[in-house]
N, C-alpha and C positions, 0 to 999 in steps of 0.2 A: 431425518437429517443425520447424516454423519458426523460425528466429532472425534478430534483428535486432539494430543497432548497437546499444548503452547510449549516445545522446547523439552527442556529436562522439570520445569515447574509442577508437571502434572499435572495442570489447570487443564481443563477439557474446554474448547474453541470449536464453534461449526467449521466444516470444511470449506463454507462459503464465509467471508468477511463482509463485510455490508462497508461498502465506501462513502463518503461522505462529503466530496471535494464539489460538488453541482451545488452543496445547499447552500440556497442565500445568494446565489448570484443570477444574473439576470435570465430568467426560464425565455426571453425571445430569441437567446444565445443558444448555450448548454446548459444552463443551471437548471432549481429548481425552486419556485415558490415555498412559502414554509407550511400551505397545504398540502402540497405535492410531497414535499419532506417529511414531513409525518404521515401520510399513507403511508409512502412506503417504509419506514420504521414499524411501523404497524403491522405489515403485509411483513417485515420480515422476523419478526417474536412471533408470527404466525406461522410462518415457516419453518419455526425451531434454529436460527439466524443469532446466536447468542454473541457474537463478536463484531465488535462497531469500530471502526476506525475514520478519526477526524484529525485536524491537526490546527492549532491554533489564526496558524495563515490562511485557513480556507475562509476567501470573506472575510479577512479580519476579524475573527471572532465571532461571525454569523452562525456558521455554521456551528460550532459549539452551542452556541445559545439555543439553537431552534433543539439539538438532541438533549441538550438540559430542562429543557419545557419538556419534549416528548417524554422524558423515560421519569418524570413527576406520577409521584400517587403510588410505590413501590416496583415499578419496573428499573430500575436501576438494578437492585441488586441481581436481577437473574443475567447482565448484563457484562461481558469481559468489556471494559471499554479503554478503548488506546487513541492516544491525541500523540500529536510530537508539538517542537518546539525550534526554532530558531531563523524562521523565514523575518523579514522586517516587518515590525509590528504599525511603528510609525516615523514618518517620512523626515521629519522634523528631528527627531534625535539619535545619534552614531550607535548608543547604546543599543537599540531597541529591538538587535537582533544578535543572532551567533550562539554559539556555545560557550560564553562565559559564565563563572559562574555568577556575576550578578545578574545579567540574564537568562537563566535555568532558571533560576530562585524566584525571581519575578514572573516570568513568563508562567511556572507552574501553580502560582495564587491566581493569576490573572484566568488562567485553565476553567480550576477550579471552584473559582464562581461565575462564571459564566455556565460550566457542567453542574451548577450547581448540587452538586456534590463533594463527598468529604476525603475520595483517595480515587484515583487513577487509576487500574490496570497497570495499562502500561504504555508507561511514557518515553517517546521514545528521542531522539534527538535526530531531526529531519536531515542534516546533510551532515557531511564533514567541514571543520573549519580549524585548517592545517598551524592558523595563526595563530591559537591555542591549543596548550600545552592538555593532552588527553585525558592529564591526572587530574586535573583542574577539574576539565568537566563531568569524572567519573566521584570525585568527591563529594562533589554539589550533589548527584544523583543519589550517590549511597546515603546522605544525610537525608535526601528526600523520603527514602527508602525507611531508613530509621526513627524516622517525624512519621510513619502513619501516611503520610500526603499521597505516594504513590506506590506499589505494591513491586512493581519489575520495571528494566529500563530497557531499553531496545535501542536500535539503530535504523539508520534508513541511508541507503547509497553510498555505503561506504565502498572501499576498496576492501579486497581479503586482506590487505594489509595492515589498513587502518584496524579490520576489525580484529585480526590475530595482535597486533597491537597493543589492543584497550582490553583484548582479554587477558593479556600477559600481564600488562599493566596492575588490573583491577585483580588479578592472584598477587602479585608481590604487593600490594599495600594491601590484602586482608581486607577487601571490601567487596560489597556487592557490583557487578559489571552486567553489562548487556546479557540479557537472553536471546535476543530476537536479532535478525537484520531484515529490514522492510527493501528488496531491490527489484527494480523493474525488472520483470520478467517475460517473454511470449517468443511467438517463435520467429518473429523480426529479429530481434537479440538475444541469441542465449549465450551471449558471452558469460554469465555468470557460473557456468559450466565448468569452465575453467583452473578456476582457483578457490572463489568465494564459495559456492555450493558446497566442493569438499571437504572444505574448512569446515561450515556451519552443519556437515555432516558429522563429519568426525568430533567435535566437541558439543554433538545435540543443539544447537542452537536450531530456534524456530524459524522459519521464512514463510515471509506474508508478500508473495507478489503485487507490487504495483501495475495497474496497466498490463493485467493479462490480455486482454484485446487489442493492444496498443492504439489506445485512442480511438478504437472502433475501427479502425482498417485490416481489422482482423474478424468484421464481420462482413463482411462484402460489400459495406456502403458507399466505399468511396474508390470501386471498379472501374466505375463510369466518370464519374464528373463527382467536386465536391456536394455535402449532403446539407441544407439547411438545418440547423440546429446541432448537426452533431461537433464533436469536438474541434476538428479542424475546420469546421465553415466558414467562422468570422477570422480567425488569425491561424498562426502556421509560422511561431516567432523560429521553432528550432529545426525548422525548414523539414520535417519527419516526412511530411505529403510528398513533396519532392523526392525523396527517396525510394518511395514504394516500389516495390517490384509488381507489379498487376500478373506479367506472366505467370509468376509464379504463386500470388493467392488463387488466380486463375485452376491451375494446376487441384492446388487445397481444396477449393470449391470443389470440384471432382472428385477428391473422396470423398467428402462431407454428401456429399449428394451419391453416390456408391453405400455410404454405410446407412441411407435412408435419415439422415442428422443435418440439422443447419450448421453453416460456417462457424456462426457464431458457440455452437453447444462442441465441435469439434475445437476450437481452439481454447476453452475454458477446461474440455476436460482435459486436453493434451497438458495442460498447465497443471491442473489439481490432482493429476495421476501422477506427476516426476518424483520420480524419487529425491526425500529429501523437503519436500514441500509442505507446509503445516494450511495454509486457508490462502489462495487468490482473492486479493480485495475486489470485487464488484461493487460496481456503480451502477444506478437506475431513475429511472425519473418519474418512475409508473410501477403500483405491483404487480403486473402482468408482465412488466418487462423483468423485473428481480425475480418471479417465480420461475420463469426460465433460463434466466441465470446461473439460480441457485441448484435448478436439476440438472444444468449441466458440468455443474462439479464434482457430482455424484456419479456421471457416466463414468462407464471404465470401458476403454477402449481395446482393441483386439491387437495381437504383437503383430499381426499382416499390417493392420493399421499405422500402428506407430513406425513400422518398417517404412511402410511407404511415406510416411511425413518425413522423417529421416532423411527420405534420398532427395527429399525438395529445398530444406531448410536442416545442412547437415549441424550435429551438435555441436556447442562451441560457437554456431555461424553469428555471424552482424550483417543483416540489411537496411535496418533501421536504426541510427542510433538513440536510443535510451539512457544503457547503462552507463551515465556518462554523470560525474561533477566537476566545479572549478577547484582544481584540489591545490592553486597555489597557493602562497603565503600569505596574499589577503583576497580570499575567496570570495565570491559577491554572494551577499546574501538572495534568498531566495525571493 
Protein backbone atom coordinates (compact mmCIF):
# COMPACT_ATOMS: atom_id res chain seq x y z
CA UNK A 1 0.00 0.00 0.00
CA UNK A 2 1.14 3.34 -0.67
CA UNK A 3 1.03 6.19 1.74
CA UNK A 4 1.41 9.63 1.53
CA UNK A 5 1.86 12.84 3.89
CA UNK A 6 -1.91 14.15 5.44
CA UNK A 7 -1.16 17.80 4.20
CA UNK A 8 2.07 19.59 5.79
CA UNK A 9 1.36 17.20 9.34
CA UNK A 10 3.65 14.58 8.13
CA UNK A 11 1.25 12.04 9.40
CA UNK A 12 1.54 9.20 6.67
CA UNK A 13 -2.33 8.05 5.21
CA UNK A 14 -2.95 5.17 2.80
CA UNK A 15 -3.59 6.30 -0.67
CA UNK A 16 -6.79 4.60 -0.35
CA UNK A 17 -9.24 6.08 2.49
CA UNK A 18 -11.78 3.47 3.50
CA UNK A 19 -15.43 5.49 3.62
CA UNK A 20 -17.83 4.80 5.99
CA UNK A 21 -21.16 6.50 4.89
CA UNK A 22 -23.22 2.71 3.80
CA UNK A 23 -22.55 1.69 7.73
CA UNK A 24 -25.54 1.24 9.62
CA UNK A 25 -28.16 1.94 7.07
CA UNK A 26 -30.39 -0.33 5.52
CA UNK A 27 -27.93 -3.11 3.36
CA UNK A 28 -31.73 -3.96 1.20
CA UNK A 29 -30.71 -0.07 0.01
CA UNK A 30 -27.07 0.84 -0.14
CA UNK A 31 -25.96 0.34 3.19
CA UNK A 32 -24.25 -2.15 5.00
CA UNK A 33 -25.07 -4.46 7.94
CA UNK A 34 -22.56 -4.06 11.02
CA UNK A 35 -21.27 -7.67 9.82
CA UNK A 36 -20.80 -6.53 6.59
CA UNK A 37 -19.02 -3.39 8.30
CA UNK A 38 -16.68 -5.09 10.04
CA UNK A 39 -15.50 -7.46 7.23
CA UNK A 40 -14.72 -4.96 5.52
CA UNK A 41 -12.65 -2.85 8.22
CA UNK A 42 -11.02 -5.89 8.62
CA UNK A 43 -10.24 -6.60 4.94
CA UNK A 44 -9.05 -3.14 4.99
CA UNK A 45 -5.93 -3.15 8.02
CA UNK A 46 -5.39 -6.19 5.79
CA UNK A 47 -4.89 -4.18 3.05
CA UNK A 48 -2.44 -1.86 4.79
CA UNK A 49 -5.89 0.86 4.55
CA UNK A 50 -4.73 2.91 7.68
CA UNK A 51 -7.07 5.91 7.17
CA UNK A 52 -11.05 5.75 8.05
CA UNK A 53 -13.17 8.34 7.35
CA UNK A 54 -16.90 8.73 9.14
CA UNK A 55 -18.84 11.57 10.08
CA UNK A 56 -21.17 11.77 12.86
CA UNK A 57 -24.52 12.00 10.43
CA UNK A 58 -23.78 8.81 8.86
CA UNK A 59 -26.86 6.87 10.55
CA UNK A 60 -26.93 9.18 13.10
CA UNK A 61 -24.20 7.94 14.94
CA UNK A 62 -24.39 4.31 13.64
CA UNK A 63 -21.83 4.38 11.91
CA UNK A 64 -19.43 5.68 14.32
CA UNK A 65 -20.39 3.15 16.76
CA UNK A 66 -20.09 0.07 14.64
CA UNK A 67 -15.97 1.48 13.75
CA UNK A 68 -15.73 2.06 17.74
CA UNK A 69 -16.64 -1.69 18.33
CA UNK A 70 -14.40 -2.75 15.24
CA UNK A 71 -11.10 -1.00 16.01
CA UNK A 72 -11.57 -2.32 20.18
CA UNK A 73 -8.73 -4.60 21.47
CA UNK A 74 -5.62 -2.02 20.22
CA UNK A 75 -6.42 -1.42 16.58
CA UNK A 76 -7.28 1.97 17.07
CA UNK A 77 -3.94 3.31 17.43
CA UNK A 78 -2.57 2.08 14.00
CA UNK A 79 -5.49 3.93 12.74
CA UNK A 80 -5.64 7.81 11.24
CA UNK A 81 -9.33 8.28 11.88
CA UNK A 82 -11.37 11.34 10.60
CA UNK A 83 -15.19 11.83 11.51
CA UNK A 84 -16.77 15.66 10.66
CA UNK A 85 -19.33 17.40 12.32
CA UNK A 86 -22.39 19.47 11.60
CA UNK A 87 -25.06 17.53 9.63
CA UNK A 88 -28.59 17.70 12.15
CA UNK A 89 -28.20 15.45 14.86
CA UNK A 90 -31.82 15.66 16.13
CA UNK A 91 -35.10 16.70 14.57
CA UNK A 92 -36.59 18.14 17.62
CA UNK A 93 -33.85 20.79 18.49
CA UNK A 94 -32.45 24.08 16.31
CA UNK A 95 -29.28 23.63 17.96
CA UNK A 96 -28.30 20.29 17.09
CA UNK A 97 -26.52 20.97 13.97
CA UNK A 98 -24.03 23.77 12.20
CA UNK A 99 -20.91 25.01 13.08
CA UNK A 100 -21.28 26.82 16.15
CA UNK A 101 -19.33 26.66 18.62
CA UNK A 102 -21.79 24.93 21.07
CA UNK A 103 -22.28 22.53 18.67
CA UNK A 104 -18.55 21.66 17.63
CA UNK A 105 -18.01 21.22 21.38
CA UNK A 106 -20.97 18.90 21.83
CA UNK A 107 -20.98 17.17 18.60
CA UNK A 108 -17.20 16.25 19.25
CA UNK A 109 -17.96 14.36 23.03
CA UNK A 110 -20.80 12.88 21.40
CA UNK A 111 -17.92 11.69 18.51
CA UNK A 112 -15.88 10.43 20.90
CA UNK A 113 -17.90 8.11 22.71
CA UNK A 114 -19.59 6.55 20.45
CA UNK A 115 -15.46 6.04 18.56
CA UNK A 116 -14.90 5.21 21.80
CA UNK A 117 -11.84 6.61 21.94
CA UNK A 118 -9.87 9.33 23.65
CA UNK A 119 -8.78 11.97 20.43
CA UNK A 120 -9.65 12.12 16.85
CA UNK A 121 -7.34 12.41 13.94
CA UNK A 122 -9.09 14.55 12.24
CA UNK A 123 -11.94 16.35 12.71
CA UNK A 124 -13.22 17.97 10.20
CA UNK A 125 -16.26 20.41 9.87
CA UNK A 126 -18.76 18.74 7.07
CA UNK A 127 -20.02 21.93 5.24
CA UNK A 128 -19.89 25.45 5.37
CA UNK A 129 -22.24 27.52 7.46
CA UNK A 130 -21.91 31.17 6.18
CA UNK A 131 -24.49 32.15 9.30
CA UNK A 132 -21.44 31.85 11.54
CA UNK A 133 -18.80 33.91 11.94
CA UNK A 134 -15.52 31.56 10.92
CA UNK A 135 -13.59 32.66 14.05
CA UNK A 136 -16.10 31.18 16.17
CA UNK A 137 -15.80 28.00 14.57
CA UNK A 138 -12.05 27.82 14.21
CA UNK A 139 -11.71 28.76 18.07
CA UNK A 140 -13.80 25.86 19.27
CA UNK A 141 -11.51 23.67 17.06
CA UNK A 142 -8.17 25.05 18.32
CA UNK A 143 -9.37 24.57 21.82
CA UNK A 144 -10.38 21.17 20.73
CA UNK A 145 -6.90 20.78 19.48
CA UNK A 146 -5.29 22.05 22.76
CA UNK A 147 -7.76 19.62 25.26
CA UNK A 148 -5.94 16.46 23.53
CA UNK A 149 -9.78 15.64 22.20
CA UNK A 150 -8.78 16.03 18.46
CA UNK A 151 -5.19 16.08 16.89
CA UNK A 152 -5.92 18.28 13.21
CA UNK A 153 -9.15 19.91 11.86
CA UNK A 154 -10.20 19.70 8.25
CA UNK A 155 -12.93 21.03 6.15
CA UNK A 156 -15.32 19.48 3.80
CA UNK A 157 -17.06 21.42 0.63
CA UNK A 158 -15.98 24.53 1.22
CA UNK A 159 -15.50 27.10 -1.48
CA UNK A 160 -11.62 28.16 -2.14
CA UNK A 161 -12.79 31.09 -0.57
CA UNK A 162 -14.23 29.97 2.49
CA UNK A 163 -11.13 27.91 2.83
CA UNK A 164 -8.49 30.74 1.90
CA UNK A 165 -10.65 32.58 4.42
CA UNK A 166 -10.41 30.34 7.58
CA UNK A 167 -6.77 29.95 6.72
CA UNK A 168 -6.15 33.78 6.84
CA UNK A 169 -8.30 33.87 9.66
CA UNK A 170 -6.86 30.97 11.79
CA UNK A 171 -2.95 32.87 10.94
CA UNK A 172 -4.04 36.27 12.39
CA UNK A 173 -5.46 34.85 15.69
CA UNK A 174 -2.37 32.49 16.30
CA UNK A 175 -4.18 29.37 16.23
CA UNK A 176 -4.38 26.08 14.88
CA UNK A 177 -6.70 26.02 11.27
CA UNK A 178 -7.74 23.53 8.93
CA UNK A 179 -5.28 21.04 7.19
CA UNK A 180 -7.34 19.27 4.96
CA UNK A 181 -10.42 20.03 2.73
CA UNK A 182 -12.61 16.84 1.98
CA UNK A 183 -14.40 17.98 -1.85
CA UNK A 184 -16.14 15.96 -4.15
CA UNK A 185 -14.10 15.13 -6.77
CA UNK A 186 -14.27 12.73 -10.25
CA UNK A 187 -14.41 13.40 -13.53
CA UNK A 188 -18.27 14.41 -13.65
CA UNK A 189 -16.96 17.51 -11.85
CA UNK A 190 -13.71 18.66 -11.77
CA UNK A 191 -14.74 22.11 -11.12
CA UNK A 192 -12.47 21.98 -8.06
CA UNK A 193 -9.59 22.58 -10.59
CA UNK A 194 -10.32 25.84 -10.66
CA UNK A 195 -9.45 27.69 -7.71
CA UNK A 196 -9.74 25.31 -4.73
CA UNK A 197 -7.09 22.61 -5.86
CA UNK A 198 -4.58 25.57 -6.41
CA UNK A 199 -5.21 26.88 -3.14
CA UNK A 200 -4.80 23.68 -1.20
CA UNK A 201 -1.82 23.21 -3.45
CA UNK A 202 -0.13 26.05 -2.88
CA UNK A 203 -0.48 26.30 1.01
CA UNK A 204 0.03 22.00 1.31
CA UNK A 205 -3.33 21.44 2.39
CA UNK A 206 -4.33 17.62 2.21
CA UNK A 207 -7.53 16.68 -0.17
CA UNK A 208 -9.37 13.64 0.54
CA UNK A 209 -12.03 13.15 -2.43
CA UNK A 210 -15.43 12.49 -1.71
CA UNK A 211 -17.43 10.48 -4.34
CA UNK A 212 -14.42 9.57 -6.62
CA UNK A 213 -17.09 7.32 -8.60
CA UNK A 214 -19.64 9.66 -8.23
CA UNK A 215 -22.07 7.47 -6.82
CA UNK A 216 -21.08 4.59 -8.96
CA UNK A 217 -22.02 6.19 -12.28
CA UNK A 218 -18.63 6.19 -12.85
CA UNK A 219 -18.43 2.49 -12.78
CA UNK A 220 -20.66 1.60 -15.74
CA UNK A 221 -23.60 0.51 -13.58
CA UNK A 222 -26.13 2.79 -14.30
CA UNK A 223 -25.38 2.64 -18.51
CA UNK A 224 -28.41 0.90 -19.04
CA UNK A 225 -31.12 1.32 -16.59
CA UNK A 226 -30.84 2.17 -12.73
CA UNK A 227 -28.97 -0.79 -10.62
CA UNK A 228 -30.77 -2.30 -7.56
CA UNK A 229 -28.82 -1.64 -4.47
CA UNK A 230 -26.48 0.77 -5.69
CA UNK A 231 -26.58 4.45 -4.70
CA UNK A 232 -28.94 5.98 -6.90
CA UNK A 233 -31.65 3.03 -7.09
CA UNK A 234 -34.12 3.91 -4.24
CA UNK A 235 -33.91 7.85 -4.50
CA UNK A 236 -31.98 10.49 -6.87
CA UNK A 237 -33.04 13.65 -4.31
CA UNK A 238 -30.07 15.87 -6.21
CA UNK A 239 -31.49 14.69 -9.51
CA UNK A 240 -27.25 13.53 -10.48
CA UNK A 241 -28.91 10.37 -12.51
CA UNK A 242 -30.60 12.74 -14.62
CA UNK A 243 -27.66 14.39 -15.65
CA UNK A 244 -25.40 11.70 -16.73
CA UNK A 245 -23.91 11.96 -19.95
CA UNK A 246 -24.12 7.92 -21.01
CA UNK A 247 -22.27 9.03 -24.38
CA UNK A 248 -19.65 9.99 -22.92
CA UNK A 249 -18.90 7.22 -19.91
CA UNK A 250 -19.63 5.30 -23.00
CA UNK A 251 -16.65 6.84 -24.73
CA UNK A 252 -14.54 6.12 -20.89
CA UNK A 253 -15.62 2.71 -21.01
CA UNK A 254 -13.54 2.54 -24.24
CA UNK A 255 -10.35 3.25 -22.95
CA UNK A 256 -10.78 1.44 -19.70
CA UNK A 257 -11.41 -1.61 -21.86
CA UNK A 258 -8.17 -0.34 -24.45
CA UNK A 259 -5.96 -0.18 -21.35
CA UNK A 260 -7.20 -4.01 -20.46
CA UNK A 261 -8.67 -2.13 -16.89
CA UNK A 262 -12.33 -1.81 -15.59
CA UNK A 263 -14.25 1.56 -15.61
CA UNK A 264 -14.35 1.49 -12.36
CA UNK A 265 -10.21 1.01 -11.59
CA UNK A 266 -9.83 3.80 -14.58
CA UNK A 267 -11.82 6.34 -12.85
CA UNK A 268 -10.27 5.64 -9.19
CA UNK A 269 -7.02 5.94 -10.50
CA UNK A 270 -7.60 8.94 -12.64
CA UNK A 271 -8.68 10.45 -9.22
CA UNK A 272 -5.68 9.19 -6.95
CA UNK A 273 -2.99 10.02 -9.75
CA UNK A 274 -4.03 14.15 -9.90
CA UNK A 275 -1.82 16.14 -8.86
CA UNK A 276 -2.44 17.60 -5.46
CA UNK A 277 -4.45 14.74 -4.23
CA UNK A 278 -3.62 13.11 -0.76
CA UNK A 279 -6.31 9.52 -0.53
CA UNK A 280 -9.95 9.22 -2.55
CA UNK A 281 -12.29 8.04 0.16
CA UNK A 282 -13.65 4.65 -1.01
CA UNK A 283 -16.63 2.87 -0.11
CA UNK A 284 -17.58 -0.96 -0.09
CA UNK A 285 -19.95 -3.29 1.08
CA UNK A 286 -17.71 -6.53 0.57
CA UNK A 287 -13.73 -7.06 0.89
CA UNK A 288 -13.66 -8.16 -2.45
CA UNK A 289 -15.28 -5.11 -3.60
CA UNK A 290 -12.64 -2.72 -1.26
CA UNK A 291 -9.67 -4.91 -2.41
CA UNK A 292 -10.24 -3.76 -5.80
CA UNK A 293 -10.83 -0.44 -4.85
CA UNK A 294 -7.97 -0.20 -3.16
CA UNK A 295 -5.49 -1.38 -6.15
CA UNK A 296 -6.98 0.87 -8.26
CA UNK A 297 -5.53 3.83 -6.46
CA UNK A 298 -2.45 2.46 -6.83
CA UNK A 299 -2.63 2.22 -10.79
CA UNK A 300 -0.74 4.84 -12.39
CA UNK A 301 -1.91 5.67 -15.58
CA UNK A 302 -0.05 6.36 -18.93
CA UNK A 303 0.09 10.35 -20.32
CA UNK A 304 -1.66 8.79 -23.83
CA UNK A 305 -4.21 7.83 -21.15
CA UNK A 306 -4.93 10.73 -19.26
CA UNK A 307 -4.65 12.55 -22.70
CA UNK A 308 -7.34 10.82 -23.91
CA UNK A 309 -9.63 11.35 -20.77
CA UNK A 310 -8.98 14.90 -21.10
CA UNK A 311 -10.49 15.24 -24.59
CA UNK A 312 -13.85 13.49 -22.96
CA UNK A 313 -14.30 15.34 -19.75
CA UNK A 314 -12.08 18.57 -20.37
CA UNK A 315 -10.35 19.89 -16.89
CA UNK A 316 -12.15 22.41 -14.99
CA UNK A 317 -15.52 20.54 -16.69
CA UNK A 318 -19.07 20.07 -14.73
CA UNK A 319 -21.56 17.26 -16.00
CA UNK A 320 -22.58 16.32 -12.94
CA UNK A 321 -23.17 18.59 -10.29
CA UNK A 322 -21.36 17.76 -6.85
CA UNK A 323 -19.26 20.32 -5.93
CA UNK A 324 -22.13 22.29 -4.88
CA UNK A 325 -23.28 23.66 -1.04
CA UNK A 326 -26.18 26.01 0.33
CA UNK A 327 -23.65 28.69 1.14
CA UNK A 328 -26.56 31.40 2.00
CA UNK A 329 -26.94 33.07 5.12
CA UNK A 330 -29.00 30.37 6.80
CA UNK A 331 -27.78 27.34 5.06
CA UNK A 332 -29.86 24.06 5.61
CA UNK A 333 -28.24 21.78 7.54
CA UNK A 334 -27.23 18.54 6.24
Amino acid sequence: MEYRPLGRTGVQVSVACLGTMTFGWDPDDWGSTEEQSNDVIDGAMELGINFFDTADVYSRGTSEKIIGKALKGGKRDKIVLATKCHGRMADDDPNAWGSTRRHVMEACEASLKRLKTDWIDLYQVHRPHPAVPIDETLRALDDLVRAGKIRYAGCSTFGAWQACEAHYVARALGINGFISEQPPYNLLDRRIERELLPFCKTYDWAVIPWSPLAGGMLSGKYLDSKTKGARYSGSDPMGRLKQLPRPKIQRLKGIADRAGISLSTLSLAWVAGQPGITSPIIGARSAAQLKESAAACEVKLSERVLKQIDEIFKPGSMHVEYYSANFGPNARPL
